[in-house]
PyMOL CGO cylinders between C-alpha atoms (Angstrom):
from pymol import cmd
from pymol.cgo import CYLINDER

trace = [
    CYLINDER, -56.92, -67.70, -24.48, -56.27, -70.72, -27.20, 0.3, 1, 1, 1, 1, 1, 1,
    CYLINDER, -56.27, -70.72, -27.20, -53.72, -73.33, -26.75, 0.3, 1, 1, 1, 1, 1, 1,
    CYLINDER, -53.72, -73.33, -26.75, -52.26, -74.87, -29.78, 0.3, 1, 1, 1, 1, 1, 1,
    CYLINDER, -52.26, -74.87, -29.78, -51.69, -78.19, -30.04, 0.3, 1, 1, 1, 1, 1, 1,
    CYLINDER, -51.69, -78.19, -30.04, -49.15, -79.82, -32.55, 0.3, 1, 1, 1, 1, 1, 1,
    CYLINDER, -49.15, -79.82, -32.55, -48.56, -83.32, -32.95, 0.3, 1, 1, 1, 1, 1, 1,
    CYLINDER, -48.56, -83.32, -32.95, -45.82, -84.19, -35.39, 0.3, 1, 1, 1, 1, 1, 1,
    CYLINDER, -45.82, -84.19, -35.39, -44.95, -87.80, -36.16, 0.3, 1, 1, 1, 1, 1, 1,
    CYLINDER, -44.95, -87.80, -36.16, -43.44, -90.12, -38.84, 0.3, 1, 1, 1, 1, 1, 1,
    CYLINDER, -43.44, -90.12, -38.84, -45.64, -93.98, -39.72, 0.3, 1, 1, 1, 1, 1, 1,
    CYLINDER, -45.64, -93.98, -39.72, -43.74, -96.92, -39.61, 0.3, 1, 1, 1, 1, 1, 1,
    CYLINDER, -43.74, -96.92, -39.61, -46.52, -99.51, -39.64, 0.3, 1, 1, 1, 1, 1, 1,
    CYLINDER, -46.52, -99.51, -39.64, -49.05, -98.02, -42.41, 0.3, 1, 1, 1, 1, 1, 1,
    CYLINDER, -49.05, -98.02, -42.41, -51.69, -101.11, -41.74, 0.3, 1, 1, 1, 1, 1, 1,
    CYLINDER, -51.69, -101.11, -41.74, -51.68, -100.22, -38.30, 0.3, 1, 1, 1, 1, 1, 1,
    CYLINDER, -51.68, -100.22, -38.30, -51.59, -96.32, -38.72, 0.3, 1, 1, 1, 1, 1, 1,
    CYLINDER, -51.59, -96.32, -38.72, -54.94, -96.99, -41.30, 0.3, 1, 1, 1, 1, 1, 1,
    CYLINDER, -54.94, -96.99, -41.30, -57.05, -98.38, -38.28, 0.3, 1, 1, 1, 1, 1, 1,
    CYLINDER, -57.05, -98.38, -38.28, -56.09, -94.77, -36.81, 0.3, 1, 1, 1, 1, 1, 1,
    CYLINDER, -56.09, -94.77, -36.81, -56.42, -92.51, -39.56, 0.3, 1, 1, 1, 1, 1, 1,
    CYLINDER, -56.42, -92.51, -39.56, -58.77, -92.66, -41.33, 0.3, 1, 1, 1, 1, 1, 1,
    CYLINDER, -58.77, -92.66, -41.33, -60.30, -96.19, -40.03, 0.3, 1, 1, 1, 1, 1, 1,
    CYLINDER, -60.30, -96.19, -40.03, -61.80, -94.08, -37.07, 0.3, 1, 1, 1, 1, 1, 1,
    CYLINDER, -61.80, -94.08, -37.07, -61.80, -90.83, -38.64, 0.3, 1, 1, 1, 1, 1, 1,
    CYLINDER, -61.80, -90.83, -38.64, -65.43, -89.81, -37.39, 0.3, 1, 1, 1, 1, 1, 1,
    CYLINDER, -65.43, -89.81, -37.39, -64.37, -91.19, -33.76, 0.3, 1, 1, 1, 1, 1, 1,
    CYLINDER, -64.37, -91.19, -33.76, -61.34, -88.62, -33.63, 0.3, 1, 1, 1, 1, 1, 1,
    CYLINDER, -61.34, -88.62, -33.63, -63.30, -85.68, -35.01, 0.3, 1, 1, 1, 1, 1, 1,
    CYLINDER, -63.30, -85.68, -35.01, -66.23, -86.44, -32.07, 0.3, 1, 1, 1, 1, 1, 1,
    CYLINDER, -66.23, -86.44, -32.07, -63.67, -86.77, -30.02, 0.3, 1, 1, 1, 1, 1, 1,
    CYLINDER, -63.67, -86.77, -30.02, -61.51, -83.09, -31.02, 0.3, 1, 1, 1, 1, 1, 1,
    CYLINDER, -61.51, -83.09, -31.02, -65.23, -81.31, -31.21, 0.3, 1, 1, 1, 1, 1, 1,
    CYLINDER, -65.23, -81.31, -31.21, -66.04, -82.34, -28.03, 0.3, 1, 1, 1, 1, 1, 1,
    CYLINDER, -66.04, -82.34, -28.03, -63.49, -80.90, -26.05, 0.3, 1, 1, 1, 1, 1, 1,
    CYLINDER, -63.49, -80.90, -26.05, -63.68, -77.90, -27.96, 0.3, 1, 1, 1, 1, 1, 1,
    CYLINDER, -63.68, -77.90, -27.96, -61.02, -78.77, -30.90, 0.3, 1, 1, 1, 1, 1, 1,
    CYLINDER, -61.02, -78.77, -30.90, -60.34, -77.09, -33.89, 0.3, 1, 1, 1, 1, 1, 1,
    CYLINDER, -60.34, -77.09, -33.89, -57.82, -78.55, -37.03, 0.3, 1, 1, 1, 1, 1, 1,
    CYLINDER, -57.82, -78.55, -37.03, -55.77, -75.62, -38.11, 0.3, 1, 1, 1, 1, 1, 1,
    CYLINDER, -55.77, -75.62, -38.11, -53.68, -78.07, -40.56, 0.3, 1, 1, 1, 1, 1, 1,
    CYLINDER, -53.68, -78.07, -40.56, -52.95, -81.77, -40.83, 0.3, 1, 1, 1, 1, 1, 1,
    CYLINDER, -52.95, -81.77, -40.83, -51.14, -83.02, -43.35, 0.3, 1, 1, 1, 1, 1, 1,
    CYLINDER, -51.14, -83.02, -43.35, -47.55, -83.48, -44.53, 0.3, 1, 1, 1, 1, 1, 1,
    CYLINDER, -47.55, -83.48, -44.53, -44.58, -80.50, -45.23, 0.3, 1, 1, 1, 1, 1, 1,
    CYLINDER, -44.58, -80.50, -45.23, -45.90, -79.17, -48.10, 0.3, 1, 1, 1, 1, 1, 1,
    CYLINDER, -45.90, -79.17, -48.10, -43.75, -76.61, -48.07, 0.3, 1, 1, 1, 1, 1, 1,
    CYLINDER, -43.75, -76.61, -48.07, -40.55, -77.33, -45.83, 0.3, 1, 1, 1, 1, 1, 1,
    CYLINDER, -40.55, -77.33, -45.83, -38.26, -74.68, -44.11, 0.3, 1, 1, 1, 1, 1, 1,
    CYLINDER, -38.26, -74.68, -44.11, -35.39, -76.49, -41.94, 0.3, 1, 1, 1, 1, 1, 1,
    CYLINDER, -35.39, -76.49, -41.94, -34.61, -79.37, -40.20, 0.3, 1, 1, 1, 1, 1, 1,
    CYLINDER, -34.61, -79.37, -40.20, -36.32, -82.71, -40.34, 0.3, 1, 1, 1, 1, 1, 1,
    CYLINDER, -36.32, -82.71, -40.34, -39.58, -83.02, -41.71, 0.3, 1, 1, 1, 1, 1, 1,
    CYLINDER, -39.58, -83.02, -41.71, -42.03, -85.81, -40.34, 0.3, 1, 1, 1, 1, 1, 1,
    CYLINDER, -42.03, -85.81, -40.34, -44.17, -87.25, -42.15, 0.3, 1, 1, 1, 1, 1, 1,
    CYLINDER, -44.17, -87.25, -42.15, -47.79, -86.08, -40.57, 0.3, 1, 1, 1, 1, 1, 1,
    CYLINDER, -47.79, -86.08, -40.57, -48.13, -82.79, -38.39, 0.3, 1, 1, 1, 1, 1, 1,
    CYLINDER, -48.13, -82.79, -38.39, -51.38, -81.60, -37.75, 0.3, 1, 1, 1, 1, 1, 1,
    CYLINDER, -51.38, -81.60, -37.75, -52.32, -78.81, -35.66, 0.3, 1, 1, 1, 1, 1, 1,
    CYLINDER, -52.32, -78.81, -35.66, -54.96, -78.35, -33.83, 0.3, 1, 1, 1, 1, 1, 1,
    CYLINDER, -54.96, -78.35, -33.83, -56.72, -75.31, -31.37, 0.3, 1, 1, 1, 1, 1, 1,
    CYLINDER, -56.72, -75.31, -31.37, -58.45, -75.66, -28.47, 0.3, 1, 1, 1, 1, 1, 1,
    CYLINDER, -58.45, -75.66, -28.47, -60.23, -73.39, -25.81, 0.3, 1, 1, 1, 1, 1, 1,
    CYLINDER, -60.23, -73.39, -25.81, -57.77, -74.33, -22.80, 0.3, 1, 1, 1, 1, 1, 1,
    CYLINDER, -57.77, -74.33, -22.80, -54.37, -76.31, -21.72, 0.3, 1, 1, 1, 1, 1, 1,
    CYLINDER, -54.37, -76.31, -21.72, -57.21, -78.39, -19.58, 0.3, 1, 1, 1, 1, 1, 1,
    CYLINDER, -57.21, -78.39, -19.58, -59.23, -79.13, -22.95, 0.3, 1, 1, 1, 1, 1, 1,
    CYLINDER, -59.23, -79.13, -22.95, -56.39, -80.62, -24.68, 0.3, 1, 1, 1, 1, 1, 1,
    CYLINDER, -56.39, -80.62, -24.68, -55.73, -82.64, -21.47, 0.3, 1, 1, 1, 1, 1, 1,
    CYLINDER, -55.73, -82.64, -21.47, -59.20, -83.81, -21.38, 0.3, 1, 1, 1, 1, 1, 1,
    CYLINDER, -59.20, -83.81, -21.38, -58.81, -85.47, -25.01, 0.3, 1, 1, 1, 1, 1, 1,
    CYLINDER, -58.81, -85.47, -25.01, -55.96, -87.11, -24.09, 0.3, 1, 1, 1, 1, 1, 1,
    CYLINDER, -55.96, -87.11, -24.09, -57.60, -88.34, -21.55, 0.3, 1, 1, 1, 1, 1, 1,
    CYLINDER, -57.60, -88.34, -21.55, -60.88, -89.01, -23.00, 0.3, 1, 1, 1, 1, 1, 1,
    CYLINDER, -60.88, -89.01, -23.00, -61.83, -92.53, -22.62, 0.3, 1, 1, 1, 1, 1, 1,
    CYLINDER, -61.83, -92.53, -22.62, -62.97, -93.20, -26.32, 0.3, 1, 1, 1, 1, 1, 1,
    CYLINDER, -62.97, -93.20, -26.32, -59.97, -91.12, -28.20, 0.3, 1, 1, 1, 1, 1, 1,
    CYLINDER, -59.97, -91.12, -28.20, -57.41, -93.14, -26.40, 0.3, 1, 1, 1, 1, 1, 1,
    CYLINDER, -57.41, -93.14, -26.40, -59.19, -96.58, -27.48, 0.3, 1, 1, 1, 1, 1, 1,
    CYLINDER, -59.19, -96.58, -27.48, -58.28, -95.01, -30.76, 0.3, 1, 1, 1, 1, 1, 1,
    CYLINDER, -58.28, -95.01, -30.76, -55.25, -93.76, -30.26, 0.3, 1, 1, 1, 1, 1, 1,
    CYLINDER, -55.25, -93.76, -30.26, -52.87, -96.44, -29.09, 0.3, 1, 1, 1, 1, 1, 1,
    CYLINDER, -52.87, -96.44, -29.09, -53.57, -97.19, -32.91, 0.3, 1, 1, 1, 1, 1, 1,
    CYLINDER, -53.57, -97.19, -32.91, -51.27, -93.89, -33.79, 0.3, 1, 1, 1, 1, 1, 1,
    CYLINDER, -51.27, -93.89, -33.79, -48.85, -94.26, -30.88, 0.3, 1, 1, 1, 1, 1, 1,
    CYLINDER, -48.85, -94.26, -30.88, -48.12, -98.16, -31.73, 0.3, 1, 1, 1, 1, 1, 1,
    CYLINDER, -48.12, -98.16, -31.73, -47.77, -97.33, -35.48, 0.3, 1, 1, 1, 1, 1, 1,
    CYLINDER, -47.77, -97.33, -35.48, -45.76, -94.13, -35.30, 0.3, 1, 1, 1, 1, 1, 1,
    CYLINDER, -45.76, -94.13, -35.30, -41.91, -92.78, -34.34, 0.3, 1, 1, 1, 1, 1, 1,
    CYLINDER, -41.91, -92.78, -34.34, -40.44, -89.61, -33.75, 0.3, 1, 1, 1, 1, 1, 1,
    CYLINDER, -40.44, -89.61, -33.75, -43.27, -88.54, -32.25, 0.3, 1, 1, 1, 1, 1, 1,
    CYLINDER, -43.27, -88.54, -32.25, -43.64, -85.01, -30.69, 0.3, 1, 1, 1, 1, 1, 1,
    CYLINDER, -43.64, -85.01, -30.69, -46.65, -83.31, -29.27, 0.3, 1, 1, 1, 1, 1, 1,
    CYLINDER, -46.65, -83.31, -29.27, -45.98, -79.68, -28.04, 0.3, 1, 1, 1, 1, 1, 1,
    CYLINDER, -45.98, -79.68, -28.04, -48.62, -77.04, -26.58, 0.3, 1, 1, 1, 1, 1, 1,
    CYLINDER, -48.62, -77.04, -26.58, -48.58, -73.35, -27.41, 0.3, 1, 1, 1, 1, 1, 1,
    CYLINDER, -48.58, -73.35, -27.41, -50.40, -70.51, -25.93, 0.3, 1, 1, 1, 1, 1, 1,
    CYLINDER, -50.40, -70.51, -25.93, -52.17, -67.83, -28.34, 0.3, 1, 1, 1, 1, 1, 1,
    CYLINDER, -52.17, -67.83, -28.34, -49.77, -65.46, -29.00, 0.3, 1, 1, 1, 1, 1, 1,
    CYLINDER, -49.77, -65.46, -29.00, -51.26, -61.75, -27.15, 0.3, 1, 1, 1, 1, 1, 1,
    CYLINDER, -51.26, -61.75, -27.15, -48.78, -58.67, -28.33, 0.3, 1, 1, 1, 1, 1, 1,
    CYLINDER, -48.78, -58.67, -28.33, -48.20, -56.92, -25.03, 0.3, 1, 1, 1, 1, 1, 1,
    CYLINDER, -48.20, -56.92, -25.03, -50.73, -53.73, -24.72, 0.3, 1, 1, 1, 1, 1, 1,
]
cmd.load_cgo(trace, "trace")
């Protein structure tokens, strides 16, 4: 069953955030593919509901809890990532199972 992963987050330090996104762009996407990622969305509220919007949500599926474990994990994505987590606030990642109606 997928696991969705969202990461929602707002950039206080944009010459930081830039050697994140998209200064190791292809890094990130070998990184997502190889543990078996998808991006559903990323981007900003383009069309907002309630509450507070951040700035940058992106959403991504994988194959597994463990998958999206394993790219936090992964070696090279957090060489990248420190980049995001240094140059970002109000930051929130959540998981979410695939939703399965009951038979």
């Amino acid at each position: 069953m997928s696991v969705y992963a969202f990461f929602s987050y707002d950039v206080h330090d944009q010459e930081r955030f830039a050697q994140y996104s998209p200064g190791n762009q292809p890094t990130i996407m070998a990184c997502i593919d190889r543990h078996g990622g998808k991006i559903v969305f990323a981007g900003g509220p383009e069309i907002y509901q309630d509450g507070t919007p951040r700035q940058h949500n992106v959403c991504i599926q994988f194959p597994s809890a463990e998958a999206v474990q394993g790219l936090m994990a992964d070696p090279e994505y957090a060489a990248v990532a420190v980049h995001r987590t240094e140059s970002t606030h109000n930051y929130t990642i959540f998981l979410a199972p695939e939703f399965v109606p009951p038979q």
